[in-house]
C-alpha positions as CSV (number, residue, x, y, z in Angstrom):
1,X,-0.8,43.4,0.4
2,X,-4.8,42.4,0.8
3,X,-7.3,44.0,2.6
4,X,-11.0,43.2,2.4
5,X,-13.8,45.7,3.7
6,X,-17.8,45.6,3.2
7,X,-19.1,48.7,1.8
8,X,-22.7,49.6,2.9
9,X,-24.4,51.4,0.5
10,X,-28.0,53.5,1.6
11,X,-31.5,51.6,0.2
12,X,-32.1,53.8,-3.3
13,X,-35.0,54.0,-5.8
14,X,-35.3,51.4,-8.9
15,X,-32.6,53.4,-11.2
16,X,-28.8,53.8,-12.2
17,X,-27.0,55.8,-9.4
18,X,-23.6,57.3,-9.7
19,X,-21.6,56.1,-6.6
20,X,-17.9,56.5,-7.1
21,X,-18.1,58.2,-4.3
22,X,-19.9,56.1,-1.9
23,X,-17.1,53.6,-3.0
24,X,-14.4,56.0,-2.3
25,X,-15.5,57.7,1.0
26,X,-16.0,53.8,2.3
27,X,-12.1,53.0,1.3
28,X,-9.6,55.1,2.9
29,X,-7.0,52.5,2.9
30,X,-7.2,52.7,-0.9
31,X,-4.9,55.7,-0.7
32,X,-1.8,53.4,0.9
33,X,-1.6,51.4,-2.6
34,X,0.8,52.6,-5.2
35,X,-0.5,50.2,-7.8
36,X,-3.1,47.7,-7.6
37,X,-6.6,46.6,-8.0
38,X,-10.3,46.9,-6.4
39,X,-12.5,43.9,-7.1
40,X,-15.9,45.1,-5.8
41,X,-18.8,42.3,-5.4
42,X,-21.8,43.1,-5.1
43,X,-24.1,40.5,-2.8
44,X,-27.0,41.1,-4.3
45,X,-29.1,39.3,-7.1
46,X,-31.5,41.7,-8.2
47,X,-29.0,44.8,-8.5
48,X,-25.7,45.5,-10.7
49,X,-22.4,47.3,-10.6
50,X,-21.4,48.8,-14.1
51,X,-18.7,51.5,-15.0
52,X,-20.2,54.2,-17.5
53,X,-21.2,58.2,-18.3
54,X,-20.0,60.7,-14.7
55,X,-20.9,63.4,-16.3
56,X,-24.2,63.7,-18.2
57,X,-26.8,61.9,-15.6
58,X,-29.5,61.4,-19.2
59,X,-27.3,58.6,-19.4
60,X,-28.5,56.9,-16.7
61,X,-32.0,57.5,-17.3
62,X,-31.4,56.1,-21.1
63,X,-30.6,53.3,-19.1
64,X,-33.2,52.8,-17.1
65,X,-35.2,52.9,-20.1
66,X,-33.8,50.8,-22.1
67,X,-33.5,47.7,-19.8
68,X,-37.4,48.3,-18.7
69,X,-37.7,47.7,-22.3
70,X,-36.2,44.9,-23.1
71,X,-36.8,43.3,-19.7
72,X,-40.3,44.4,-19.0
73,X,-41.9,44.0,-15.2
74,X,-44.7,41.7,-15.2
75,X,-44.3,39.5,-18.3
76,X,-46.4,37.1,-18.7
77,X,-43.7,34.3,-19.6
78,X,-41.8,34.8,-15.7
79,X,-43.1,32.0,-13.8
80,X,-41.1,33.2,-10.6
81,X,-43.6,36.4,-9.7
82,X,-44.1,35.4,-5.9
83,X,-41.7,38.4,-4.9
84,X,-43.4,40.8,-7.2
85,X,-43.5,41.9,-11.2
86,X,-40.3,43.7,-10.2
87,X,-38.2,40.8,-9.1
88,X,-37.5,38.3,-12.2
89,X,-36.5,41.0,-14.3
90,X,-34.1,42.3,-11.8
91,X,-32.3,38.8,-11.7
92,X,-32.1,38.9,-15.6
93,X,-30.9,42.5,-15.7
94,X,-28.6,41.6,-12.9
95,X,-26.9,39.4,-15.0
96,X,-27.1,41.0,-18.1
97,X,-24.1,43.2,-16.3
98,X,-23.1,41.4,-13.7
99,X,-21.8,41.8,-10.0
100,X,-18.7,42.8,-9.9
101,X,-16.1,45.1,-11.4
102,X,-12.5,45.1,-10.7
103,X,-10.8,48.7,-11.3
104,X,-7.4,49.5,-11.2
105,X,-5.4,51.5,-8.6
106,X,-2.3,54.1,-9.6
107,X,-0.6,55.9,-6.6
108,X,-4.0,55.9,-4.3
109,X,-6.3,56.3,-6.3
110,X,-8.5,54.4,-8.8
111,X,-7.4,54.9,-12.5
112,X,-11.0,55.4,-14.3
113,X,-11.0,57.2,-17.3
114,X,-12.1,60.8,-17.4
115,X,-16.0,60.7,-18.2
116,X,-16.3,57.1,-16.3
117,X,-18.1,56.5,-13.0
118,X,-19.3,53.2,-11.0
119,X,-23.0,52.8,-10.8
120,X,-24.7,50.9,-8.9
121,X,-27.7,49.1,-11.4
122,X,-30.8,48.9,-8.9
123,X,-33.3,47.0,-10.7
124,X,-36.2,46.3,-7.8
125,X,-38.7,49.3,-7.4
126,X,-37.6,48.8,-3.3
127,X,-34.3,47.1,-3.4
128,X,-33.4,47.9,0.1
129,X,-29.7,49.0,1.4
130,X,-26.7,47.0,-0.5
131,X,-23.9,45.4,0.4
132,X,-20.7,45.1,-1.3
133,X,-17.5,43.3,-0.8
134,X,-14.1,45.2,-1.5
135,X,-11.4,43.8,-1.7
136,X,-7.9,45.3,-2.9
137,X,-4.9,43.8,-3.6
138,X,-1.7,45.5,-4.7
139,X,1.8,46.9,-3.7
140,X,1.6,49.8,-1.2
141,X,3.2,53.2,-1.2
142,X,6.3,53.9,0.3
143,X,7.1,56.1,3.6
């Protein structure tokens, strides 16, 4: 079975956000698979999905961190700046992890390990609401 659904996720500051639940509020039907998968897509260029840390939320501050680091606002070397300091190094951090994850699904539920979480990577200081695209595919439960 297939079933495809956009998620709408609320505008949030620049920042790694812990929305696992988000996801999961947004996807009821997820509960009817047995065994399966979620491929989530994020439509987005200047934001991420990545699966990490649920538990300690100094992760996602290291994260922040780090990537402002290495991908600095403002650079002089970015020639496209007309959208702000902010916006070239989201589209390089935004592929550094990418749009999309697909996760797998065991009897209604999504089989992440223990300490793991999806965050949502927003890398613009005003990003705005974001959309994603589930879709899951698998065999469904019986009764």
């Amino acid at each position: 079975m297939w079933q495809q659904t956009e998620i709408r996720l609320q505008a949030r500051p620049r920042g790694f956000h812990l929305i696992t639940r988000d996801i999961l509020a947004q996807l009821p039907m997820l509960a009817g698979f047995e065994v399966g998968l979620l491929h989530l897509f994020l439509q987005h260029t200047s934001a991420s999905l990545s699966v990490n840390e649920n538990a300690d939320p100094s992760v996602r501050g290291d994260f922040e961190r780090w990537f402002n680091q290495a991908v600095p606002d403002g650079a002089r070397y970015f020639d496209h700046v007309d959208e702000g300091r902010d916006d070239m190094p989201a589209h390089i951090k935004s592929s550094l992890l990418g749009c999309e994850l697909t996760l797998p699904i065991h009897r209604g539920q999504l089989r992440l390990g223990s300490w793991q979480g999806i965050y949502l990577c927003e890398h613009r200081n005003h990003g705005g609401p974001r959309r994603i695209i589930a879709t899951l595919n698998g065999q469904t439960r019986p009764g």
